[in-house]
VOPAGU-2260 file (C-alpha; in pm, 1 decimal, decimal comma):
REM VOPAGU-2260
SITE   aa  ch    i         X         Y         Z
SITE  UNK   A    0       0,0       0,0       0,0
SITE  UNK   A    1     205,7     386,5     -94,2
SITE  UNK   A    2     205,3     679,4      81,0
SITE  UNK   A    3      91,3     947,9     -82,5
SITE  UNK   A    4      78,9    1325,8      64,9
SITE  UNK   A    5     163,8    1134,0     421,4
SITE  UNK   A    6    -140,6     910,7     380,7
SITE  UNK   A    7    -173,6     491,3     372,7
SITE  UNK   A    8    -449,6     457,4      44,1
SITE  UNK   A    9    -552,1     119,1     -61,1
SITE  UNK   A   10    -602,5      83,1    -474,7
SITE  UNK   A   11   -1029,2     161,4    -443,4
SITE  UNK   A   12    -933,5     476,2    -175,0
SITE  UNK   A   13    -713,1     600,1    -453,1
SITE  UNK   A   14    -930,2     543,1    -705,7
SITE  UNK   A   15   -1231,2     685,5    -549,5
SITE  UNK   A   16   -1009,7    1009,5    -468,8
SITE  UNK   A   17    -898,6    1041,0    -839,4
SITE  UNK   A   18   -1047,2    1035,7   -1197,5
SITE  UNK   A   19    -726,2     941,7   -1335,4
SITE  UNK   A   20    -383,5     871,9   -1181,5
SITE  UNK   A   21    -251,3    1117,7   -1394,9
SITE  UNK   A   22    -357,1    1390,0   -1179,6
SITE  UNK   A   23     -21,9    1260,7    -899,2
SITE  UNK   A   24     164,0    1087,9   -1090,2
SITE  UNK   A   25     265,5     838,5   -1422,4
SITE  UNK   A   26     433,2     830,5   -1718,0
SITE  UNK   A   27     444,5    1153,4   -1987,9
SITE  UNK   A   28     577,5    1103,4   -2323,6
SITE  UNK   A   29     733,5    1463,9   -2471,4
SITE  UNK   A   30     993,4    1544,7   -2712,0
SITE  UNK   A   31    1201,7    1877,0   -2668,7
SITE  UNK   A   32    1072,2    2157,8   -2892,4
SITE  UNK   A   33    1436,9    2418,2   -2919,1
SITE  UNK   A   34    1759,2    2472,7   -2918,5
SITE  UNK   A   35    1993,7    2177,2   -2971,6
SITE  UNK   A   36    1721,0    1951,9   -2791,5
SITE  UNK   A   37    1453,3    2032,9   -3081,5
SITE  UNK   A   38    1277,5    1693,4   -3146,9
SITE  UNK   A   39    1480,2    1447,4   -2893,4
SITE  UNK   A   40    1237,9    1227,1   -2703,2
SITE  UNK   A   41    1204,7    1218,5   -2348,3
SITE  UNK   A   42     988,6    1065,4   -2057,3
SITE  UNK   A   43     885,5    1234,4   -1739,9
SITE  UNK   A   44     823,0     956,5   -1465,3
SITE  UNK   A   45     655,5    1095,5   -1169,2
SITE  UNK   A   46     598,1     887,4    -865,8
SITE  UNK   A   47     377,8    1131,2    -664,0
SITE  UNK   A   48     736,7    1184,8    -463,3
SITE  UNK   A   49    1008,0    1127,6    -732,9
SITE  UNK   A   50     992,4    1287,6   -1077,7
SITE  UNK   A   51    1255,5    1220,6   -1346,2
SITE  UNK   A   52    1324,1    1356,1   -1686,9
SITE  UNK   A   53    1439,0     994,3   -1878,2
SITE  UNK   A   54    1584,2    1128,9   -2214,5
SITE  UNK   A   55    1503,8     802,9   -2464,1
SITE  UNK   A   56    1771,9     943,5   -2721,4
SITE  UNK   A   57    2050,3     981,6   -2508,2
SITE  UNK   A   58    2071,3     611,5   -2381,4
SITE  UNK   A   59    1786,3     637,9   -2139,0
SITE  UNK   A   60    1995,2     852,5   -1880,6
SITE  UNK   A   61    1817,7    1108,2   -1617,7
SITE  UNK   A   62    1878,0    1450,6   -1726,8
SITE  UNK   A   63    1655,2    1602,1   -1455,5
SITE  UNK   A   64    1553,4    1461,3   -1090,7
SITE  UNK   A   65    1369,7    1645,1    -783,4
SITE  UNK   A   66    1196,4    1472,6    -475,7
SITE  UNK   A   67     919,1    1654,3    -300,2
SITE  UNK   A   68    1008,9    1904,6    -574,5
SITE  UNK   A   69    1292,3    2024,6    -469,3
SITE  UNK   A   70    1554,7    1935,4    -762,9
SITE  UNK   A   71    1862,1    1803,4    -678,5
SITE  UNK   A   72    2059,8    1681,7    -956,1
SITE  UNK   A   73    2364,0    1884,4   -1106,4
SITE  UNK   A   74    2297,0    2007,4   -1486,1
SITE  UNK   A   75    2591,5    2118,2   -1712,2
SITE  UNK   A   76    2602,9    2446,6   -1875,9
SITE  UNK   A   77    2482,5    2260,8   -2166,8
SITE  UNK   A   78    2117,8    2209,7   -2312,3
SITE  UNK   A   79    2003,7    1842,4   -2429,6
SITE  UNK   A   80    2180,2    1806,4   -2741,6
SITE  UNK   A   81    2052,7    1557,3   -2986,4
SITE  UNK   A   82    2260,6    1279,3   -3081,1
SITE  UNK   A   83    2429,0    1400,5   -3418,6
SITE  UNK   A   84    2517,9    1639,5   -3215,5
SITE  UNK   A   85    2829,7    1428,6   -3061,5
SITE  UNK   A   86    3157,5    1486,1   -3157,7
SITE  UNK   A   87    3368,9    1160,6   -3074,8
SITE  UNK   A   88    3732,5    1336,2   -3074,2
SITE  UNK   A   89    3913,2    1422,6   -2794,0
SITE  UNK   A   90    3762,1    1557,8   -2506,4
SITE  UNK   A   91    3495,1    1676,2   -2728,8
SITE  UNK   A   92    3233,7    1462,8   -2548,2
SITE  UNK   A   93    3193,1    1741,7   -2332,4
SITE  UNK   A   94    3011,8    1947,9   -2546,2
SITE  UNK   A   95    2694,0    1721,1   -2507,7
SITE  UNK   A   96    2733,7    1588,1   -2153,7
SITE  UNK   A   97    2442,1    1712,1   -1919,4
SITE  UNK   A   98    2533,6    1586,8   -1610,6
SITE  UNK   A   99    2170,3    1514,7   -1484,5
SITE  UNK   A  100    2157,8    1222,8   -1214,7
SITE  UNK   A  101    2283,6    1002,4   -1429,1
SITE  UNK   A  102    2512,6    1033,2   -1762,7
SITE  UNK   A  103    2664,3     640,7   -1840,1
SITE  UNK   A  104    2999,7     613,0   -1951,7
SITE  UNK   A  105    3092,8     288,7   -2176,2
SITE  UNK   A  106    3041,9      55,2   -2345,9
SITE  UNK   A  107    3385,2     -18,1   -2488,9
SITE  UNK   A  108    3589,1     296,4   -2275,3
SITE  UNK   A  109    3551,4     574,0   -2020,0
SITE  UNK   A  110    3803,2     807,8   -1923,2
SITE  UNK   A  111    4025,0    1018,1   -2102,9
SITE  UNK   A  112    4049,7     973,2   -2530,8
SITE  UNK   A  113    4292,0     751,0   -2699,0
SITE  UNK   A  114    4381,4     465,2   -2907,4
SITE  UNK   A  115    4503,8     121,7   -2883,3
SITE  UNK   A  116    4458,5    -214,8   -3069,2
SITE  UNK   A  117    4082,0    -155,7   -3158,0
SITE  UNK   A  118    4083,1     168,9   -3210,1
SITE  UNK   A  119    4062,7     539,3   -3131,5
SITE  UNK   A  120    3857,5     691,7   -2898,9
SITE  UNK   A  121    3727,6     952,4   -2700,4
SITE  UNK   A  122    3632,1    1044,3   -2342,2
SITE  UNK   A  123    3382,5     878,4   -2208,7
SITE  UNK   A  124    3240,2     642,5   -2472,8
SITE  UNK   A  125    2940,1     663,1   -2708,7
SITE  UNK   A  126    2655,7     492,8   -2529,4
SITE  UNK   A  127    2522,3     818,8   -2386,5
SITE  UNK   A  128    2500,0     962,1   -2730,2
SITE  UNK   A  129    2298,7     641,2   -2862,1
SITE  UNK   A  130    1926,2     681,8   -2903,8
SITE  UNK   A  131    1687,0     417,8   -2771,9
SITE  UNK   A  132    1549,2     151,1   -2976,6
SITE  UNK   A  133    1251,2     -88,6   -2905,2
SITE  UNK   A  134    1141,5     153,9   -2660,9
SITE  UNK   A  135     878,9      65,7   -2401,1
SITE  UNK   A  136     681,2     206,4   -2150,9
SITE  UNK   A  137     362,4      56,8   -1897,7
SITE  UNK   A  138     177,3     123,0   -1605,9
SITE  UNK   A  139      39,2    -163,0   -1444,5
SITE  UNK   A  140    -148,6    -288,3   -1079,4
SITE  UNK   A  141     -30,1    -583,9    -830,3
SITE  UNK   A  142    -233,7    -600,3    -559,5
SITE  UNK   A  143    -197,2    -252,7    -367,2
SITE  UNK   A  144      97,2    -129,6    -566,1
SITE  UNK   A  145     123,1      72,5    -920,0
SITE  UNK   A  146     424,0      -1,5   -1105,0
SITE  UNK   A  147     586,3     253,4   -1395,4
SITE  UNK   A  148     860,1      87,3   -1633,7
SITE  UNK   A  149    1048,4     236,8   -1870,5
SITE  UNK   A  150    1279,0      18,6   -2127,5
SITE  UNK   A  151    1483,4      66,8   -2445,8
SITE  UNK   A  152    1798,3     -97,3   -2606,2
SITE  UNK   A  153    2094,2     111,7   -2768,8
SITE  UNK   A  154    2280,3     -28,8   -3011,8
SITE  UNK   A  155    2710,6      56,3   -3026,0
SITE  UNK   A  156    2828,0    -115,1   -3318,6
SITE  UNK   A  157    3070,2     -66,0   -3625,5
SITE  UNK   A  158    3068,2    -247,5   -3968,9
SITE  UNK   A  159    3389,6    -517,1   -3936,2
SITE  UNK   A  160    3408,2    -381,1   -3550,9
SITE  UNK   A  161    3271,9    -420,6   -3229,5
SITE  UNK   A  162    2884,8    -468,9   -3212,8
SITE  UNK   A  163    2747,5    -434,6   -2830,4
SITE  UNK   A  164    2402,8    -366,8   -2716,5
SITE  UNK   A  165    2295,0    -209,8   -2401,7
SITE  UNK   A  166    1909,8    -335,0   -2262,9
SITE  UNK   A  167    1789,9    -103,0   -2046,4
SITE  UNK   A  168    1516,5     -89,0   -1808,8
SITE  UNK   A  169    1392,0     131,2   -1531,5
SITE  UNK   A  170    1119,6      75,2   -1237,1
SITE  UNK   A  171     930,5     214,1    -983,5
SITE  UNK   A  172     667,3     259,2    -795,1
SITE  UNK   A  173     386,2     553,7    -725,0
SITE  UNK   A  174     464,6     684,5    -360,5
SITE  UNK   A  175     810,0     585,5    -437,7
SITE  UNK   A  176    1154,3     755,9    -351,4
SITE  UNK   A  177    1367,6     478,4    -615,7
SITE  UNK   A  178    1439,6     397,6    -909,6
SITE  UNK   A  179    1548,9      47,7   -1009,5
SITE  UNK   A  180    1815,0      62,4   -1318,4
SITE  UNK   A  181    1874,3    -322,3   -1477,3
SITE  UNK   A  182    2119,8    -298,5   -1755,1
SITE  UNK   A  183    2224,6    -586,3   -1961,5
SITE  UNK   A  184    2568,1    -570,2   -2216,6
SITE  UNK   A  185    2563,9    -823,9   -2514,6
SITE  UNK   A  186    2833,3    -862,0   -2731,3
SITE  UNK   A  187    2679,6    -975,6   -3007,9
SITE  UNK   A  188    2906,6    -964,6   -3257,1
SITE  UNK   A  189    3160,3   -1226,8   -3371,9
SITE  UNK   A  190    3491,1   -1103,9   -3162,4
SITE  UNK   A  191    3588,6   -1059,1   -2816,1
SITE  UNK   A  192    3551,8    -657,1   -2793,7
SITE  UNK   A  193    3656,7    -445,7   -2471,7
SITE  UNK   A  194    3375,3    -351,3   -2248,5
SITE  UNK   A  195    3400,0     -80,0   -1994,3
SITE  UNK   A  196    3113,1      40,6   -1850,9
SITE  UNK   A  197    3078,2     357,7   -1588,9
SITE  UNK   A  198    2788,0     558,2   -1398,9
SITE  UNK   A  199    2844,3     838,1   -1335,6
SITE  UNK   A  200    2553,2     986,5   -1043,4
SITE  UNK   A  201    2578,7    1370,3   -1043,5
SITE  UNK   A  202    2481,2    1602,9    -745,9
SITE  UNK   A  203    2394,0    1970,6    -734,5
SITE  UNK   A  204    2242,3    2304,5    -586,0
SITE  UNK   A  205    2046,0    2254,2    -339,9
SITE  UNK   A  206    2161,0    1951,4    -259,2
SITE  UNK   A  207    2504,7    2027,2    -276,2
SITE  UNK   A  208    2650,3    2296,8     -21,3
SITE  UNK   A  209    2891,7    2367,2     235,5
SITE  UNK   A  210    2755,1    2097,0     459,9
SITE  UNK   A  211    2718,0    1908,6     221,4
SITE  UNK   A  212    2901,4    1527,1     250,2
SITE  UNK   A  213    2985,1    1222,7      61,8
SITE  UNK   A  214    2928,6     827,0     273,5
SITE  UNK   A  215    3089,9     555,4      58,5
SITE  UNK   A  216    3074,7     178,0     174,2
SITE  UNK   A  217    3438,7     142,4     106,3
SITE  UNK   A  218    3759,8     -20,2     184,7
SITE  UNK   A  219    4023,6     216,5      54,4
SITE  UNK   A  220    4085,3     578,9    -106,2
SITE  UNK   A  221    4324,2     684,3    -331,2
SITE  UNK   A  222    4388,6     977,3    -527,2
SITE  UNK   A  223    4412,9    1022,0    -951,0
SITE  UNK   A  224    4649,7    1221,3    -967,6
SITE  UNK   A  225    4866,1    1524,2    -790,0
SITE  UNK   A  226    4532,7    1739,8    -785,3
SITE  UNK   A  227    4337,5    1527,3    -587,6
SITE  UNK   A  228    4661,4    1403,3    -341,7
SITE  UNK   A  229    4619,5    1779,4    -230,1
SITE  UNK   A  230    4296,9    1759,4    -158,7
SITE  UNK   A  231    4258,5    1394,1     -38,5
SITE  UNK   A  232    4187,0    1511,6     288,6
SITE  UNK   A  233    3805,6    1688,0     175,4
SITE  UNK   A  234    3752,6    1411,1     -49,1
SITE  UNK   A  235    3386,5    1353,6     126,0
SITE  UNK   A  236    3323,4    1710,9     157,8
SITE  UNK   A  237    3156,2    1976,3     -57,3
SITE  UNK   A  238    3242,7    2327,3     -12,2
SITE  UNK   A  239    3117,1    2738,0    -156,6
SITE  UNK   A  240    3188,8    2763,8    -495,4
SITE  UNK   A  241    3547,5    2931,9    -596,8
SITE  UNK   A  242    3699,7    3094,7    -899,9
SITE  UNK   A  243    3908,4    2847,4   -1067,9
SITE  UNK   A  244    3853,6    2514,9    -882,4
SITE  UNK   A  245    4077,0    2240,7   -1031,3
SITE  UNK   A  246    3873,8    1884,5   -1080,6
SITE  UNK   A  247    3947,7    1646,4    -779,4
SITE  UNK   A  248    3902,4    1268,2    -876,8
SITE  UNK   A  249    3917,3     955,8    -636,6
SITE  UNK   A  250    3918,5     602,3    -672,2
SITE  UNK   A  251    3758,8     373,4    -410,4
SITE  UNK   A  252    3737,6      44,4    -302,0
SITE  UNK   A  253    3364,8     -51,8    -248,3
SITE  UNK   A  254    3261,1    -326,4      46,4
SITE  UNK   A  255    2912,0    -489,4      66,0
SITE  UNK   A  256    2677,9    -348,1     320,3
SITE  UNK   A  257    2470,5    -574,4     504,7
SITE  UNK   A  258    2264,3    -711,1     205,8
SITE  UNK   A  259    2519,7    -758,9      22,0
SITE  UNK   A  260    2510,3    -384,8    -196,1
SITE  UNK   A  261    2745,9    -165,9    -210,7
SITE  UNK   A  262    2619,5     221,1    -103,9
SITE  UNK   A  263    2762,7     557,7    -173,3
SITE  UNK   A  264    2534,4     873,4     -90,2
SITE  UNK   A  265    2565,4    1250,9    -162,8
SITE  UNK   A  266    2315,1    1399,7     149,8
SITE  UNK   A  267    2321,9    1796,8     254,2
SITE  UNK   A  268    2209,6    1728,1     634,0
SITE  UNK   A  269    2144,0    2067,6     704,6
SITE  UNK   A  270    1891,3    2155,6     369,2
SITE  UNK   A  271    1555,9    2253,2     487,5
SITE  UNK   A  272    1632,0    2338,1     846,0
SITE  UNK   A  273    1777,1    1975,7     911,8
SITE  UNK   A  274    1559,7    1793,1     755,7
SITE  UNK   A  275    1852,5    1729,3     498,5
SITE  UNK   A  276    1817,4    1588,6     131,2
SITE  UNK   A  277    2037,0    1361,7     -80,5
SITE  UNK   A  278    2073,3    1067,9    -308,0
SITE  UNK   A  279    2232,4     721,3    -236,9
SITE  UNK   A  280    2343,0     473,9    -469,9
SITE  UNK   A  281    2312,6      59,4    -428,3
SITE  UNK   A  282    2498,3    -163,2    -673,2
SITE  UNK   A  283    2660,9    -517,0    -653,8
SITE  UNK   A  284    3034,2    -466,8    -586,8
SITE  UNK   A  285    3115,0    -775,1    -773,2
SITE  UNK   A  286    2939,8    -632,8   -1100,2
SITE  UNK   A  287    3104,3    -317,9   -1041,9
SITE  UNK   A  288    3427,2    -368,4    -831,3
SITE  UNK   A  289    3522,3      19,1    -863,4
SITE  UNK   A  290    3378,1     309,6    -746,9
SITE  UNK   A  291    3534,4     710,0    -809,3
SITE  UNK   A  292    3415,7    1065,6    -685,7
SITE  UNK   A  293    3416,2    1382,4    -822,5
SITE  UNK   A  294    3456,7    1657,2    -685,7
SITE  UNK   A  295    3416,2    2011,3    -844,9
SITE  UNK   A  296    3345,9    2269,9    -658,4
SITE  UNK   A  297    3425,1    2600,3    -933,2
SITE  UNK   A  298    3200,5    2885,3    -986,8
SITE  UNK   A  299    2901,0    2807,7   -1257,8
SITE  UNK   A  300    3048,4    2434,0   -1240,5
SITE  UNK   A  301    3005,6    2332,3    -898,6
SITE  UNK   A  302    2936,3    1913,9    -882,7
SITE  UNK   A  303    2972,7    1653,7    -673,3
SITE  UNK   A  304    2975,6    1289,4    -818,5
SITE  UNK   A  305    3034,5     937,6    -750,1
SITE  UNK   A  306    3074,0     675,2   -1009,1
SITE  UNK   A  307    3053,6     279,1    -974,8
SITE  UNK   A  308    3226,1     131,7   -1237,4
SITE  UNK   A  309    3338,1    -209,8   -1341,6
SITE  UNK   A  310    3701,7    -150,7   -1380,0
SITE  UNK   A  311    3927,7      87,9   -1127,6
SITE  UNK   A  312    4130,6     217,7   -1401,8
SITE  UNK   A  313    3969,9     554,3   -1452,8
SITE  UNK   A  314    4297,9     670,2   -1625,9
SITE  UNK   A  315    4109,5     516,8   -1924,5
SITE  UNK   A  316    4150,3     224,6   -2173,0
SITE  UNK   A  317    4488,9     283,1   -2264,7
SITE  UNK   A  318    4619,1     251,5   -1923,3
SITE  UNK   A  319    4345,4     -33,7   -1813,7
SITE  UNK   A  320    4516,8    -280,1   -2149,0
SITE  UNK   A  321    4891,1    -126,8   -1975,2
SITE  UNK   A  322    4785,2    -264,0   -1642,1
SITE  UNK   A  323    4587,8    -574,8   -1718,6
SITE  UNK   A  324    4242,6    -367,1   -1590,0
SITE  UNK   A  325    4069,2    -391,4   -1913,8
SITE  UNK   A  326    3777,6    -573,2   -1867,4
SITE  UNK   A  327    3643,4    -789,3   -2228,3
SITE  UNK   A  328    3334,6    -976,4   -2350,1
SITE  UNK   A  329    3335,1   -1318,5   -2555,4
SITE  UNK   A  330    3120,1   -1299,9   -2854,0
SITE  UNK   A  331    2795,2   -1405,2   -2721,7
SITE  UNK   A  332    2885,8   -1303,1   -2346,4
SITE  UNK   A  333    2669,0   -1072,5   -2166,9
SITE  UNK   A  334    2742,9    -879,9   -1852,0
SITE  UNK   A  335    2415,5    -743,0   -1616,8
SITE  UNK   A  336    2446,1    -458,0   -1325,7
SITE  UNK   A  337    2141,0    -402,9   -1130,9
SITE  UNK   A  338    2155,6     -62,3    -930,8
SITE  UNK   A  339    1949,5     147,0    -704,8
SITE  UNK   A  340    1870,4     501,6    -711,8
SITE  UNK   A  341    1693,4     676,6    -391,0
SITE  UNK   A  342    1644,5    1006,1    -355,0
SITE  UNK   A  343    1699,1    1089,0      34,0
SITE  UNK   A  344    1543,8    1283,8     308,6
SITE  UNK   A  345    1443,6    1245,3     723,0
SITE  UNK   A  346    1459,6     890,7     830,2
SITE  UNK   A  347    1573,5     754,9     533,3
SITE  UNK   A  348    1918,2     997,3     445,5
SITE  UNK   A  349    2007,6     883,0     785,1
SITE  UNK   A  350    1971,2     523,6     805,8
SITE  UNK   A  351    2139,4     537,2     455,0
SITE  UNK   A  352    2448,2     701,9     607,5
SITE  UNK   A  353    2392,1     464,6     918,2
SITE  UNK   A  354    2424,3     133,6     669,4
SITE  UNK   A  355    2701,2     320,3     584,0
SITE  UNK   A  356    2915,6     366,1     846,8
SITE  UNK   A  357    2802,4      44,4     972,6
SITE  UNK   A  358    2979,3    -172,6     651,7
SITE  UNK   A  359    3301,2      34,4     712,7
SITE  UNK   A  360    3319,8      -5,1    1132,2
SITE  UNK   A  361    3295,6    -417,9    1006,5
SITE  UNK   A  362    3509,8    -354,7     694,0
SITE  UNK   A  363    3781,4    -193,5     965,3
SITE  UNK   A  364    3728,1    -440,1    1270,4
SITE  UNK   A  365    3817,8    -742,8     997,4
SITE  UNK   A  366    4144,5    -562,7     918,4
């Protein structure tokens, strides 16, 4: 049975209150109508508490999130850009990247451009640039609950190349606070192919502030690269903006919590006189053994992220086939990374940080 507006309403008390479910909540089919965006297709999922902005032709990531409508995830400078809008050199990925509360990173590389024995490349991979396929939405009853789903596949493939496919699907509930991601990576072409695959979970104003903090169910913490050494010591912490912050990245170790998931939250205890808001992050740490953190904190782009991934070598796919991090698929092999997204607040941003804390006190005991 959901609560709704702080009430308990069975399926006929609902009903009886409402001449269509529309009126709190569902599924809302658009397409962008300017700009860059012009003619892109999108889904708004709104659970009554959660709303999300699903953008079908760019890989079914969230460009927009809020929770009791108060937004919370960090949005680029950028405006949705359709997909032939990409530019694949370089570092020119960033000229289409939205942030949002979740951009995905893969199939074949994330991190920084470059080249090896398949190929070039650039930063971050092309799956978030791929439009959906065989895309699918319903809205459906058991018992007491009402379930929203949202599915697509993207296809990244290249004539005598690699051919992968991504199959996609997202879940809820109405009265929820989470979304359910299951992803599934085929290779289905006819050689092994490199698959690297990264999500990248992006925080911003109001959410992220001077009090605001990052909780990680980890083991260890190291720093990228000279930049981040410096600041190793506010790795958790978010800050005011400044003029001319330089990027801080981390790498981390993730440990199982209880229930065997993994956890890493972004919560700003202090937002709305203590009740606090956030966003935490559940994934299998065997799926995705890696986990990195973001931290930007400069003027106009001011971000917080953290990132499970499936290999640790954020330095990129160069340096993963150096260092014998690259992870592959057999033709035929699939790969499938189930993660949970919860938007936080009261109770709930605590006991998330109290999982937390608990994993690493057991983590550190064990040592």
């Amino acid at each position: 049975m959901p609560e709704l507006f702080g009430e308990h309403l069975t399926r006929a008390e609902l009903s009886a209150r409402l001449g269509s479910l529309a009126a709190i909540g569902g599924i809302t089919e658009f397409e962008y109508a300017s700009g860059r965006a012009r003619g892109v297709r999108a889904v708004r999922v709104d659970t009554g508490r959660l709303c999300v902005e699903i953008v079908l032709d760019r890989a079914l990531d969230i460009a927009r999130a809020s929770v009791d409508g108060v937004p919370f995830a960090w949005r680029s400078s950028n405006e949705i850009a359709a997909p032939g809008y990409y530019d694949p050199n370089g570092d020119e990925w960033l000229r289409s990247f939205f942030g949002g509360w979740l951009t995905t990173c893969g199939l074949a590389n994330f991190g920084p451009a470059g080249s090896d024995a398949w190929g070039a490349f650039g930063l971050h991979g092309r799956i978030d640039n791929t439009p959906a396929a065989e895309y699918g939405a319903r809205t459906w009853w058991e018992g007491e609950r009402c379930f929203f789903e949202i599915s697509g596949s993207m296809r990244e493939s290249k004539a005598l190349g690699a051919d992968l496919v991504l199959y996609r699907r997202w879940r809820t509930e109405i009265g929820s606070a989470t979304l359910h991601l299951e992803d599934r990576v085929v290779n289905e072409g006819g050689e092994r192919a490199p698959h690297m695959m990264l999500y990248h979970c992006n925080a911003g104003f109001p959410l992220l502030g001077a009090q605001t903090r990052i909780y990680a169910s980890r083991s260890a913490t190291e720093a990228r690269d000279a930049e981040a050494q410096a600041g190793i010591a506010q790795w958790d912490r978010g800050g005011e903006p400044v003029e001319h912050f330089a990027e801080q990245v981390f790498i981390h170790r993730p440990i199982p919590c209880a229930d065997g998931r993994a956890r890493a939250a972004i919560v700003n205890p202090g937002f709305d006189g203590g009740r606090g808001i956030g966003f935490e992050i559940a994934y299998d740490p065997v799926a995705l053994p890696a986990l990195f953190s973001w931290r930007q904190l400069s003027r106009g782009q001011y971000v917080l992220a953290v990132e499970p991934a499936n290999t640790p070598a954020i330095q990129g796919r160069t340096y993963a086939g150096a260092h014998g991090l690259l992870p592959f698929l057999e033709p035929g092999e699939e790969r499938r990374y189930a993660l949970s997204f919860t938007a936080l607040g009261g109770d709930d941003l605590s006991a998330s940080i109290a999982t937390i804390a608990k994993a690493n006190a057991t983590s550190a005991a064990a040592r």
